[in-house]
N, CA, C and O of each residue as an XYZ file, in Angstrom:
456
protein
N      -9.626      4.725     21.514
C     -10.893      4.882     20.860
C     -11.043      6.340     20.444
O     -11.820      7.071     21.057
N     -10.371      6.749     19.493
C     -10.428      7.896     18.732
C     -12.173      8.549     18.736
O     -13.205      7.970     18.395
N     -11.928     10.281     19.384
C     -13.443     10.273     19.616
C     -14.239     10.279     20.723
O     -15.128     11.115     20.890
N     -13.972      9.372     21.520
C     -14.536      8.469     22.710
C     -14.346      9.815     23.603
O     -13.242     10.334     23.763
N     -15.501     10.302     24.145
C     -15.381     11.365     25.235
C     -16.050     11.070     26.559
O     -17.276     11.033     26.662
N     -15.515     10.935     27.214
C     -16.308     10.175     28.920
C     -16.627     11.582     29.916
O     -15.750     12.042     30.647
N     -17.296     11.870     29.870
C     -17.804     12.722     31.016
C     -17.827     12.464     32.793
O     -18.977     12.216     33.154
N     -16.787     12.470     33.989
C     -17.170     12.200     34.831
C     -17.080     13.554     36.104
O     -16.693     14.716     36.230
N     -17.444     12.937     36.528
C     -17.544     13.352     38.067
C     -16.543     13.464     39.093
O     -16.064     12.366     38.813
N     -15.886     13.819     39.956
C     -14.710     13.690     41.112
C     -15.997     12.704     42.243
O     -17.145     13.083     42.477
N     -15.411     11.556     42.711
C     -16.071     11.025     43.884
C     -15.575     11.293     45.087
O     -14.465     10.797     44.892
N     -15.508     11.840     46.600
C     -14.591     12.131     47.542
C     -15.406     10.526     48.108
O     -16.395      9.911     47.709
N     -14.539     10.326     49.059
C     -14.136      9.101     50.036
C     -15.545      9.591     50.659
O     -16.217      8.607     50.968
N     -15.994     10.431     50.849
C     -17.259     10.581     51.651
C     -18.384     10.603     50.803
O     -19.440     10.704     51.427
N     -18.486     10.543     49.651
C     -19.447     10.348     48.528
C     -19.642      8.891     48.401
O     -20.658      8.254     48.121
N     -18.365      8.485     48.687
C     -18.561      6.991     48.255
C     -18.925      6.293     49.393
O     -19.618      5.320     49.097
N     -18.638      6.466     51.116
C     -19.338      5.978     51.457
C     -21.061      6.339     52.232
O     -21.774      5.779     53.064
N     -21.128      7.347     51.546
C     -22.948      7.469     51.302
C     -23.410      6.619     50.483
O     -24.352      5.943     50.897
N     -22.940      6.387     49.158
C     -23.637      5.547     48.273
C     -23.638      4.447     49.004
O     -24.748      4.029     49.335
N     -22.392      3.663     49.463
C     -22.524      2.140     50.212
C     -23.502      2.147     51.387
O     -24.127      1.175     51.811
N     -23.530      3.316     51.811
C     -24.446      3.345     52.965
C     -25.937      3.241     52.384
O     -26.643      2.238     52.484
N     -26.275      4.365     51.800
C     -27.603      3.570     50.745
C     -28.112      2.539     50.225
O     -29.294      2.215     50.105
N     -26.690      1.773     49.760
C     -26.814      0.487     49.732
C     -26.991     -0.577     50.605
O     -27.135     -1.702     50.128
N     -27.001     -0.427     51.660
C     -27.024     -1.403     52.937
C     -27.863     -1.441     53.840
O     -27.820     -0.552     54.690
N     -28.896     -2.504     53.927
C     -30.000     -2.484     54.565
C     -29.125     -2.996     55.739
O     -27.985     -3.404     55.516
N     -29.715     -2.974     57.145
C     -29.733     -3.570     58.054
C     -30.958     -4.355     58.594
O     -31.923     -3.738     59.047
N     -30.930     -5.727     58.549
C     -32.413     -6.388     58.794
C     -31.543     -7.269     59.971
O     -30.372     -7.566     59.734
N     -32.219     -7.683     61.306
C     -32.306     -8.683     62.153
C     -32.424    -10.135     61.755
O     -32.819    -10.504     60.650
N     -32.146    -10.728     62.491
C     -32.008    -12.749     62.064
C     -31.598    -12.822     63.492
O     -30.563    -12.390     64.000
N     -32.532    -13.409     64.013
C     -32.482    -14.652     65.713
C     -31.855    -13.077     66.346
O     -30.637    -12.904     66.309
N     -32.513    -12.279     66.756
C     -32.005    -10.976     67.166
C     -30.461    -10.386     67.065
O     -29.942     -9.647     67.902
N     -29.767    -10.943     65.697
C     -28.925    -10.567     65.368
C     -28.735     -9.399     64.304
O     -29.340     -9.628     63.257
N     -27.979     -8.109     64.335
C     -28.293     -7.898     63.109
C     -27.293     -8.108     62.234
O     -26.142     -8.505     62.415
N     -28.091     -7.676     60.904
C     -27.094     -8.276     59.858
C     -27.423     -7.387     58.663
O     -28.593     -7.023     58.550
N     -26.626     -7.040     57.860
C     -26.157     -5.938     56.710
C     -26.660     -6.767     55.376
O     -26.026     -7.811     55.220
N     -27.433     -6.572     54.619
C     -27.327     -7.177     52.853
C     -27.127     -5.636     52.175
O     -27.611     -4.505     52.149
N     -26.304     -6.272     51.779
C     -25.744     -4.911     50.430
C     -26.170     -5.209     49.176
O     -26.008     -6.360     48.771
N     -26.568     -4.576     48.640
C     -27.565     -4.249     47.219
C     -26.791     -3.859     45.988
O     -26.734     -2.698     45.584
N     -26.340     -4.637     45.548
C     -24.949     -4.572     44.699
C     -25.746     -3.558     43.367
O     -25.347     -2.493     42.897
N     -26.449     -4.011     43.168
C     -27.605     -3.212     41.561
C     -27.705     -2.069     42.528
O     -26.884     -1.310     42.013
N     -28.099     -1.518     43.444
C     -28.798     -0.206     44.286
C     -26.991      0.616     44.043
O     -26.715      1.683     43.494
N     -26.313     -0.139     44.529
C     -25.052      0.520     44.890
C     -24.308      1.059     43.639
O     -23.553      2.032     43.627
N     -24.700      0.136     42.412
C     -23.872      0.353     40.900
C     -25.054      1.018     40.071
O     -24.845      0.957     38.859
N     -26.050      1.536     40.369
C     -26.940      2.364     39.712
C     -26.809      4.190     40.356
O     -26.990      5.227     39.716
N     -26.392      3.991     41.987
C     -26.367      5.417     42.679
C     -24.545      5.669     42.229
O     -24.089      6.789     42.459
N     -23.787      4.806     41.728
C     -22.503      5.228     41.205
C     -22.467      5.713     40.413
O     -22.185      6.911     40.402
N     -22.776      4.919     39.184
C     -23.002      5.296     37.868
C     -23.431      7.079     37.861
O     -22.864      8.113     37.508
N     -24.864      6.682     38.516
C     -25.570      8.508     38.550
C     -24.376      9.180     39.386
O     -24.063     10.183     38.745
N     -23.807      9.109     40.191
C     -22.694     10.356     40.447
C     -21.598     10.271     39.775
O     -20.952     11.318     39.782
N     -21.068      9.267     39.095
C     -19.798      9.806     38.684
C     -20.145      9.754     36.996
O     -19.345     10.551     36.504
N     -20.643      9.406     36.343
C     -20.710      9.279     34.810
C     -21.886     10.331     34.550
O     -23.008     10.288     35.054
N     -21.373     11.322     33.622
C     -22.446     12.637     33.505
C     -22.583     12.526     31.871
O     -23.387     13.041     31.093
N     -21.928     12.007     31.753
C     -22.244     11.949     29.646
C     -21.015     11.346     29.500
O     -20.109     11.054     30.280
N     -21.319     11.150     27.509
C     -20.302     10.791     26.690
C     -20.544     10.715     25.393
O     -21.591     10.134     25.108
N     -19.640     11.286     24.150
C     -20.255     11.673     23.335
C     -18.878     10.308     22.331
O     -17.916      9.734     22.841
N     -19.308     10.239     21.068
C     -18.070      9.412     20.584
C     -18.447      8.117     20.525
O     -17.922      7.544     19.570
N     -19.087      7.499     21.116
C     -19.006      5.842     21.715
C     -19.378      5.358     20.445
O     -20.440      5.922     20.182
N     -19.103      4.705     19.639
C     -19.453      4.375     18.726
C     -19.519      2.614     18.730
O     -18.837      1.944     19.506
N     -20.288      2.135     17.909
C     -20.687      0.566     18.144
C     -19.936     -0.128     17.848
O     -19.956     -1.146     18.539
N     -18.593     -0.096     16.478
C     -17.297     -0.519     16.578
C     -16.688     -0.901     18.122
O     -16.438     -2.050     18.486
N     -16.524      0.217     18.874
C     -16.039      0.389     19.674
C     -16.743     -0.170     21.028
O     -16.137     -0.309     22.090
N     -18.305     -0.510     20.795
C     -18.655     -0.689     21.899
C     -18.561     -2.653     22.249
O     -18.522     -3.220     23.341
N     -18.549     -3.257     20.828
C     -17.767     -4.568     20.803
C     -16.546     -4.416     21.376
O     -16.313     -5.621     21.284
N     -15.725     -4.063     21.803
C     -14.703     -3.816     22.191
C     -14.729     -4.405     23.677
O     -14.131     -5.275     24.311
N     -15.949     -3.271     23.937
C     -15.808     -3.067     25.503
C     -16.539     -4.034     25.966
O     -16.060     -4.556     26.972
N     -17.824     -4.599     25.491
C     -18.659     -5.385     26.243
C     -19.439     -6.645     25.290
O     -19.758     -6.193     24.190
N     -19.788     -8.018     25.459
C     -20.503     -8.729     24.598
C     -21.899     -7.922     24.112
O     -22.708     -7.561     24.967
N     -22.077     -7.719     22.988
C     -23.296     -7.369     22.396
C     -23.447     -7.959     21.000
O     -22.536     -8.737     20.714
N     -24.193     -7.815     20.245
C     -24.882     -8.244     18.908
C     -25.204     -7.327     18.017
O     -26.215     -6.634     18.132
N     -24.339     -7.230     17.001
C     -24.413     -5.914     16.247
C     -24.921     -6.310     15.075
O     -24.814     -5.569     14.098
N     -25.541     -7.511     14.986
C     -25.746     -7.772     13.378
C     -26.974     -6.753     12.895
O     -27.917     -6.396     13.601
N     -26.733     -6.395     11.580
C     -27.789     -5.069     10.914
C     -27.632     -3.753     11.627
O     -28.649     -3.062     11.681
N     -26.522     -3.279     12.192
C     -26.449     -1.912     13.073
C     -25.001     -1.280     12.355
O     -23.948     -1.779     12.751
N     -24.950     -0.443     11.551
C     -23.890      0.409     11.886
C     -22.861      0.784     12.431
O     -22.923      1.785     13.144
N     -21.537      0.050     12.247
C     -20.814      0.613     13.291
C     -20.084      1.744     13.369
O     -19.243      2.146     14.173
N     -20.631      2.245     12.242
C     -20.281      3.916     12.956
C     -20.963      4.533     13.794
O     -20.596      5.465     14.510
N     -22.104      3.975     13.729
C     -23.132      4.609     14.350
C     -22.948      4.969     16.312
O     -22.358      4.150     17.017
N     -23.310      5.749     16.670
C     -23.049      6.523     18.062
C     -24.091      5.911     18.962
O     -25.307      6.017     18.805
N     -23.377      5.158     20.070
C     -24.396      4.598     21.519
C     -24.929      5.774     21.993
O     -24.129      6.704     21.888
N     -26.040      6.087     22.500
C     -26.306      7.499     22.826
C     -26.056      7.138     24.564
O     -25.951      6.069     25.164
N     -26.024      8.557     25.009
C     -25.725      8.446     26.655
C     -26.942      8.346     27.111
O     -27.896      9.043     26.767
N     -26.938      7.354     28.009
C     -28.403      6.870     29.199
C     -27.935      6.092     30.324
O     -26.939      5.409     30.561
N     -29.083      6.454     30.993
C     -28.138      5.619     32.354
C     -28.260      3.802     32.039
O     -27.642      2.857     32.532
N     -29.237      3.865     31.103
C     -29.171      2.377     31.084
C     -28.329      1.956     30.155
O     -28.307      0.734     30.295
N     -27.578      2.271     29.232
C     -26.137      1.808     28.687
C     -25.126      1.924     29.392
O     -24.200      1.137     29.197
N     -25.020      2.909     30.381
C     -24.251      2.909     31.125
C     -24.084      1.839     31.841
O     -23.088      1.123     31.740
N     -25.291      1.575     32.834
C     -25.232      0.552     33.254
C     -24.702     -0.820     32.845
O     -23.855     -1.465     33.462
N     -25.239     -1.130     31.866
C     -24.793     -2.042     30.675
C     -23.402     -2.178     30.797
O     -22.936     -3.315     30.867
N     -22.579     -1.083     30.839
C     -21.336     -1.064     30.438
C     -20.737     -1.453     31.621
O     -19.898     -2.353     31.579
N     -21.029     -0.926     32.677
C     -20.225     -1.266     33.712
C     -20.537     -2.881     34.303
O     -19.743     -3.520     34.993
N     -21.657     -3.278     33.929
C     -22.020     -4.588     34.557
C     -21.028     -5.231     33.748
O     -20.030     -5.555     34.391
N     -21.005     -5.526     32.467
C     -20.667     -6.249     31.302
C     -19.032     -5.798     30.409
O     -18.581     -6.293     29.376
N     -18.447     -4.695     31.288
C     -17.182     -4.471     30.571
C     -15.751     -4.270     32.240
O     -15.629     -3.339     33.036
N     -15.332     -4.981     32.181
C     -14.432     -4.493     33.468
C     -13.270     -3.463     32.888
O     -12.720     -2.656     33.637
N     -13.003     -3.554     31.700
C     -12.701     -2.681     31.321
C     -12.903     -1.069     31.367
O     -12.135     -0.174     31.720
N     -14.318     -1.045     30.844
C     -14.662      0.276     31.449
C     -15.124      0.213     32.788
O     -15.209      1.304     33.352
N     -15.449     -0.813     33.451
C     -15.718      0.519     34.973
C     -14.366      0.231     35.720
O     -14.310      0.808     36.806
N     -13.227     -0.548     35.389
C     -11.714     -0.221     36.261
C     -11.797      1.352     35.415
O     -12.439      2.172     36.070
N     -11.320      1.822     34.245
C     -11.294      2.990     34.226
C     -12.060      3.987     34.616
O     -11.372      4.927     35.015
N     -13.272      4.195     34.672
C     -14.362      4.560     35.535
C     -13.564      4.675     36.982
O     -12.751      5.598     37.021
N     -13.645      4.117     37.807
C     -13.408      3.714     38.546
C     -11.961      4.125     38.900
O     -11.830      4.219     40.120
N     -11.085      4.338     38.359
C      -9.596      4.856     39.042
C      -9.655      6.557     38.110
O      -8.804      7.446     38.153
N     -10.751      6.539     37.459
C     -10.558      8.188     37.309
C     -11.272      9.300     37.997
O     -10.974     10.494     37.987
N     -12.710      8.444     38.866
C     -13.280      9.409     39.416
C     -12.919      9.668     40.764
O     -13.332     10.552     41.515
N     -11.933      8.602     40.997
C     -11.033      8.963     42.712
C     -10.179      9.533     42.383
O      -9.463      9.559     43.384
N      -9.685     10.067     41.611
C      -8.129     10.847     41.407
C      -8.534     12.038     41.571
O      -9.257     12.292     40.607
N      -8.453     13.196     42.475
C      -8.963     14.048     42.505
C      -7.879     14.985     41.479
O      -8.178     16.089     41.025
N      -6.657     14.321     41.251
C      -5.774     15.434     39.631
C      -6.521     15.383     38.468
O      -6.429     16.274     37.623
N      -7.365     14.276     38.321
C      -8.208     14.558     36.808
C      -9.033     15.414     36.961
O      -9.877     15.503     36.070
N      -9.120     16.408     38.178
C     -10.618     17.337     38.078
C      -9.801     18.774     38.015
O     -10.248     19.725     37.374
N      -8.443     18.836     38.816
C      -8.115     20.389     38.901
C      -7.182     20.401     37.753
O      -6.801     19.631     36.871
N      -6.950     21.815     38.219
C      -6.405     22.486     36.641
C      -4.879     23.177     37.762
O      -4.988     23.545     38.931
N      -3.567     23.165     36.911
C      -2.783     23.793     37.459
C      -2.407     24.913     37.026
O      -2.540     25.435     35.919
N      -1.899     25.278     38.018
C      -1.412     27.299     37.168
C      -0.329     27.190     36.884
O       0.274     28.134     36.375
């Protein structure tokens, strides 16, 4: 996707499990307890740490990634960055959040070598 600029974040193993931890209520049942995980809580506090912008995305391109409806829109025209397209994207494209997703654990996509 010629253009396409993704802005992220480095996640450490301890970032990520704060977010899951945020995500996870602990509530009781017959004095048992028991964990519900908040799958929307958990993929909204991701999104906000690892996706910081993106400039490029263009609506050509965003058929690509996810079902949408482009009739009367431009496809040159540029998705602007928000957390709620974001969101969008990752619910609705596995495409982008596997890449998402194996670039903000690599801690080589963040340093620079001498």
């Amino acid at each position: 996707m010629p253009g396409f600029k993704l802005q992220l974040a480095f996640l450490s193993r301890e970032t990520l499990l704060n977010i899951r931890k945020k995500s996870t209520k602990t509530s009781f049942k017959n004095r048992q307890a028991q964990e519900d995980f908040n799958e929307d809580l958990f993929l909204q506090l991701y999104v906000d740490a690892s996706v910081k912008g993106w400039s490029g995305l263009k609506l050509a391109y965003l058929e690509q990634l996810a079902p949408v409806d482009l009739t009367g829109h431009e496809k040159d025209a540029e998705l602007e960055f928000s957390e709620d397209n974001t969101l969008y994207l990752m619910k609705n494209s596995t495409n982008f959040d596997s890449f998402v997703s194996e670039q903000v654990t690599d801690l080589g996509n963040f340093s620079t070598s001498k």
